[in-house]
N, C-alpha and C positions, 0 to 999 in steps of 0.2 A: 504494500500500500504506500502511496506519496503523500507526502504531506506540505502543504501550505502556509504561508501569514498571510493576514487581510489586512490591509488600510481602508478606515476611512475618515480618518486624520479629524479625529475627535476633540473636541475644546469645550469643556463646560465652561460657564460663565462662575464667575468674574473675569476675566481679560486684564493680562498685563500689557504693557506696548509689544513688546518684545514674546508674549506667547505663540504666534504661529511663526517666526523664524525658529522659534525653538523646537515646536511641534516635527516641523518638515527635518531640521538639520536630524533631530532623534531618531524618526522614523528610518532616513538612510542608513543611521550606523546599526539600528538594527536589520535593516536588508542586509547590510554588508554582514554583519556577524551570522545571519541565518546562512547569508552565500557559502561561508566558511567552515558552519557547522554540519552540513550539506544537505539543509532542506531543499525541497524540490523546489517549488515557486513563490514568489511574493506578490498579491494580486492587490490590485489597487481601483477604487471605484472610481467613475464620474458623475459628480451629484450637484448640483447648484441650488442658493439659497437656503441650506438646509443647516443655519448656525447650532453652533453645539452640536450639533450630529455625526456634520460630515464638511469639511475643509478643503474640501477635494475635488475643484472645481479645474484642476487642471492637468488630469492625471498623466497624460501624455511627458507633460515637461518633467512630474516628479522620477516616473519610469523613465525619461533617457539620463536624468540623473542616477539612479541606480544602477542602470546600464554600466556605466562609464567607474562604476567602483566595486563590480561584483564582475565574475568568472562564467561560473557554471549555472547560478540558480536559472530560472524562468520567471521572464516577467509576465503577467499575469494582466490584462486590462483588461479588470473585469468590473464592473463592463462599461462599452461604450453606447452612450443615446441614441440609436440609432435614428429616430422620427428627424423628418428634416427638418423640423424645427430648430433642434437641438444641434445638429450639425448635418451639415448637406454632405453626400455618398462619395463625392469625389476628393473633400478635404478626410473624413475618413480614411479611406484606401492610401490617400497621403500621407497622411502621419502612423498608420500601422508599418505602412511600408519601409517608413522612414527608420522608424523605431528598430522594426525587427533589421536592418541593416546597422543600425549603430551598434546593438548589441549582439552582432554576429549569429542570428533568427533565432534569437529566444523567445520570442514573443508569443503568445494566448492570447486570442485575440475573440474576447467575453462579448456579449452584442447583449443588449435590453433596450425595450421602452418606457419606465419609469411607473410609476402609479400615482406621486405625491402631487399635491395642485398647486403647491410652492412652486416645482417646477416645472407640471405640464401647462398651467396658467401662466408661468413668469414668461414662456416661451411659447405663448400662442399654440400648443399642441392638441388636438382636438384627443380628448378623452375615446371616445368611440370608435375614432380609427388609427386611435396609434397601434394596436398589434398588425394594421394591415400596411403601417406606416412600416414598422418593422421588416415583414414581410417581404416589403418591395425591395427596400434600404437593404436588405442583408444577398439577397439575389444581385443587385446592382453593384455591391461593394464586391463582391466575390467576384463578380467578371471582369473589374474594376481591376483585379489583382492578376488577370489571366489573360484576357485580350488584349492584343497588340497589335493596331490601336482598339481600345473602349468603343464599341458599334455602335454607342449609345441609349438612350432610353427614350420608350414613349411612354414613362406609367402613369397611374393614376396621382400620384404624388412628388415623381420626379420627369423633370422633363429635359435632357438635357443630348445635344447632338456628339457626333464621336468626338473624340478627344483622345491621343494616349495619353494616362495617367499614368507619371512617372513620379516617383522610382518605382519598384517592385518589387516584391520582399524577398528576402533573401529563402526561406523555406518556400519551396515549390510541394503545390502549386500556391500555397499559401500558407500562413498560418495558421492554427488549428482553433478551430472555431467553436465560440460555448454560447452558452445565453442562462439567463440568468432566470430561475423556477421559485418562486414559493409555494408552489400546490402542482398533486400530482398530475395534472392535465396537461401543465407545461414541461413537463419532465416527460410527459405523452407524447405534446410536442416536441421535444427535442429529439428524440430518437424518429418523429415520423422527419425530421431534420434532417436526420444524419451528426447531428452537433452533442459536443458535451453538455452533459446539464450540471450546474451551477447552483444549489440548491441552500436555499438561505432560510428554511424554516428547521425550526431545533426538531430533529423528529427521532427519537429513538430508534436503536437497530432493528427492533423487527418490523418496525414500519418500513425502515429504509431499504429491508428487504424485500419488499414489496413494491415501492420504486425501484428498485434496482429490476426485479425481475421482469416488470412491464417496459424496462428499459430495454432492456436487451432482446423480448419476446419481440417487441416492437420491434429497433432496431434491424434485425433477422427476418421480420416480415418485408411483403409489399406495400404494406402501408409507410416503406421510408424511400423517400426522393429527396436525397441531400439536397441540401441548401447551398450549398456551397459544391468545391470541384474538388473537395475529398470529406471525410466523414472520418470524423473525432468520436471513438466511443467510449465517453468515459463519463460517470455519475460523482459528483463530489460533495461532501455536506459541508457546512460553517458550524466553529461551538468556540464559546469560549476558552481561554487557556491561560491557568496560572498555576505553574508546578514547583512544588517544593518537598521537602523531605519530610516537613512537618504540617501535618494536613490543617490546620486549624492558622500556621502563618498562611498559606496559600491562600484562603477562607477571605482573610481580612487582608494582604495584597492583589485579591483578583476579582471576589465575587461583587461590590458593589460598580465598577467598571463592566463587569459581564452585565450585569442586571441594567448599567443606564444606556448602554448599546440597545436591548432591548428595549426599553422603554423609549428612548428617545426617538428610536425607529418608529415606532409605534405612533410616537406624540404625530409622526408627519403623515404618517402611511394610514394609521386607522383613528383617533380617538380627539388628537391636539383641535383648538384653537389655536393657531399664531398670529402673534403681533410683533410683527419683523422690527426689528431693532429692539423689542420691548420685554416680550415674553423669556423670562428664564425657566429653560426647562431644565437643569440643574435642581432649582428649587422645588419645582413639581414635583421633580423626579421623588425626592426626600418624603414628601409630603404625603402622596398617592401610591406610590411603588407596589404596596402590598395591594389595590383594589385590582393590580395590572397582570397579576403573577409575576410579581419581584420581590415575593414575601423573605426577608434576609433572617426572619426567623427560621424559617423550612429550610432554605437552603442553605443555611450554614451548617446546619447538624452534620457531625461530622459521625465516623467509625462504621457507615454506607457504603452501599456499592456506588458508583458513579454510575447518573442518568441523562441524558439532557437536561429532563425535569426529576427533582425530590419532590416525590409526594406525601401528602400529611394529611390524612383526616382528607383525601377526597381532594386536596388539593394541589396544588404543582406550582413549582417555584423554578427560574432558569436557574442551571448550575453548570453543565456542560464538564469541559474536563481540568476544572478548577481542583486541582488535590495533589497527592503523593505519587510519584511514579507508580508505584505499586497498581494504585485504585486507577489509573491513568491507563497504563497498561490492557487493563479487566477491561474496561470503557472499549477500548480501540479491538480489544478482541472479535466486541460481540460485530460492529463494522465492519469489518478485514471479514466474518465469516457469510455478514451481508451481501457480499461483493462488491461495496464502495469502494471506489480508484483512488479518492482520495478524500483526505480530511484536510479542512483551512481554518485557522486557527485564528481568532480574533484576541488578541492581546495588548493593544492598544485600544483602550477604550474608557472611557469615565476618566477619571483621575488616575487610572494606572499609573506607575511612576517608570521612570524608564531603564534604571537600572535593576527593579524588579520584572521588568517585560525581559532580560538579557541575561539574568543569572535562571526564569523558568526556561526559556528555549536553548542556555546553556545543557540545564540537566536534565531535559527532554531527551537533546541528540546522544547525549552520553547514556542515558539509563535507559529508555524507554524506545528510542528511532530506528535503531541497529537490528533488532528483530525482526519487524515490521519490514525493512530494506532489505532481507535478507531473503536472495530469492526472488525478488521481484524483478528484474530482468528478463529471466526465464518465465515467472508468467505472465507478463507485456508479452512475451515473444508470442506465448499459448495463446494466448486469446488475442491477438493479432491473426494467428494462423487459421484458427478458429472459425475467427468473424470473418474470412478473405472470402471464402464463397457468396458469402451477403455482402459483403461491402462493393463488390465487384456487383452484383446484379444491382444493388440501386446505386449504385454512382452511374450503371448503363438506363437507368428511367431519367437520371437528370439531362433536361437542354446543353448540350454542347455549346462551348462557346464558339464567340461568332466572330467575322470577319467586318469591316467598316466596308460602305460602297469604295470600290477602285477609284470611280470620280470624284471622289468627295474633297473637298480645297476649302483651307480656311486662308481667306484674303488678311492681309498684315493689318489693313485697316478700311471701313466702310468707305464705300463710294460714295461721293459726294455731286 
């Protein structure tokens, strides 16, 4: 199984001047010590207006910084907006392209449409047809990265004539392509895709074995016509992480960070009133937490197995894999027997502190990663081999890319 870290470059309020250079410079050294400890990837959101939540409004730049001070890991941009609202298909394919050449094609390259109305309001994105926005945007992006020149587009939401779109990424035929799932129908989605799924609701393992399985049944069916001009088959979950030797320090360096990720997400996505510059949801957070399922009484109780949620009396509290390697371990078990590809680890989050985020994925890699790593090459390889018969018959239902008219001429400048 592989394993992950997640940014999404979190900032409770109060605010210093000097908080978000700190934010961004921390979050690098810890990519670069993940690079070093040999976690697989570090995936990084794109989210706009979402204060205290997410700081991440520019993730492209913070990835080619990472790029430029790590080796081996995978950068992870997960994910990008794809509604043209948000960004039009051909600056997309630009800066993926770009990306994955600076950093010699490491790049995952995550694709969503958003849900929160902070940002499908702040950017004119019509609620009702962003998945079809999606849709068109991830088809277009994809030829985008393959036709030489781009034949262009008539769609419903992009209208744009040939073009080659340069540069072009260095992984042929492109990047490997995710989208991002909070419910099992997108995760439906992604395998009728062809694309990894992304999975960002806390769902314990035997659930996620049940995504998993519809993934890959799926997958393996007719019902998958990649999206793209190869097909990524991989399922991966989010949970939080704060590891330590003594389960009860962990407790109190990681569980209320895990709990305001949640909740804060929440405030935007299902439950918040905001008032942009006004609303501290820091304070909410403190205040309401327990009505949310962020009860820090339940889930701090220690001498448990590790759940996503501790349940108490009927109820459930986020805890994820905040604990001792030991309990850490058991946790990752019951996944790895799910068939999840991989686990991403959110450890920035709330008031995490950042030398507490460095000494848990310290003794992660050291006690707990080495197992897990162990082997997995050979079965990447197995179930690569595996899936070849299917990935071959639906990559043969996708549209070939296409060729631009022979005549086609763009004049240096309009006739007058």
């Amino acid at each position: 199984m592989k394993f992950g870290i997640f940014y999404e470059h979190q900032l409770p309020r109060p605010w210093e001047s000097d908080d978000e250079h700190r934010l961004l410079k921390d979050a690098l050294d810890q990519v670069e010590l993940a690079d070093r400890l040999g976690i697989d990837c570090a995936w990084e959101v794109e989210h706009h207006f979402l204060e205290e939540y997410s700081h991440s409004s520019a993730p492209e730049v913070f990835l080619a910084a990472a790029s430029q001070r790590t080796s081996r890991i995978r950068l992870g941009h997960g994910i990008v907006q794809l509604p043209q609202g948000f960004n039009h298909s051909a600056r997309v394919a630009e800066r993926i392209a770009t990306l994955d050449l600076v950093s010699d094609g490491r790049v995952d390259f995550g694709t969503g449409e958003s849900s929160s109305e902070a940002e499908l309001g702040g950017f004119n994105v019509d609620r009702a047809t962003k998945r079809d926005q999606w849709d068109e945007a991830l088809d277009a992006v994809t030829r985008m990265f393959v036709e030489e020149p781009f034949a262009g587009y008539d769609g419903r939401f992009l209208k744009m004539p040939p073009r080659n779109v340069v540069p072009k990424p260095l992984q042929k035929p492109h990047p490997p392509v995710w989208v991002a799932c909070s419910r099992r129908e997108t995760i439906h989605l992604a395998a009728q895709k062809g694309i990894g799924a992304l999975s960002f609701s806390f769902i314990e393992p035997a659930e996620a074995k049940q995504w998993v399985d519809d993934y890959y049944r799926t997958l393996a069916s007719e019902e998958c016509v990649p999206g793209g001009f190869a097909v990524n088959p991989n399922l991966a979950v989010v949970m939080p992480l704060m590891c330590h030797e003594d389960e009860a320090t962990a407790v109190d360096r990681g569980l209320d960070g895990g709990h305001f990720f949640g909740y804060s997400l929440a405030h935007y996505y299902v439950f918040g009133q905001h008032r942009p510059g006004r609303t501290v949801i820091w304070d909410e957070f403190q205040k309401n937490r327990s009505l949310f399922g962020f009860d820090r009484d339940i889930a701090s109780r220690t001498g448990q197995p590790l759940g996503a949620q501790l349940m108490e009396e009927g109820l459930g509290a986020l805890r994820g894999a905040i604990g001792t390697p030991d309990q850490i371990r058991v946790l990752l078990k019951g996944y790895e027997a799910a068939g999840v590809d991989q686990v991403i680890f959110v450890s920035q989050s709330g008031n995490n502190r950042h030398e507490h985020i460095c000494e848990s994925l310290e003794l992660f890699a050291e006690q707990v990663m080495p197992e897990f790593h162990e082997g997995e090459d050979a079965r990447e390889k197995d179930k690569l081999e595996r899936l070849a018969p299917a990935v071959e018959a639906a990559l043969a239902r996708r549209a070939p890319a296409r060729t631009a008219p022979e005549g086609y001429v763009v004049g240096a400048a309009m006739q007058v």
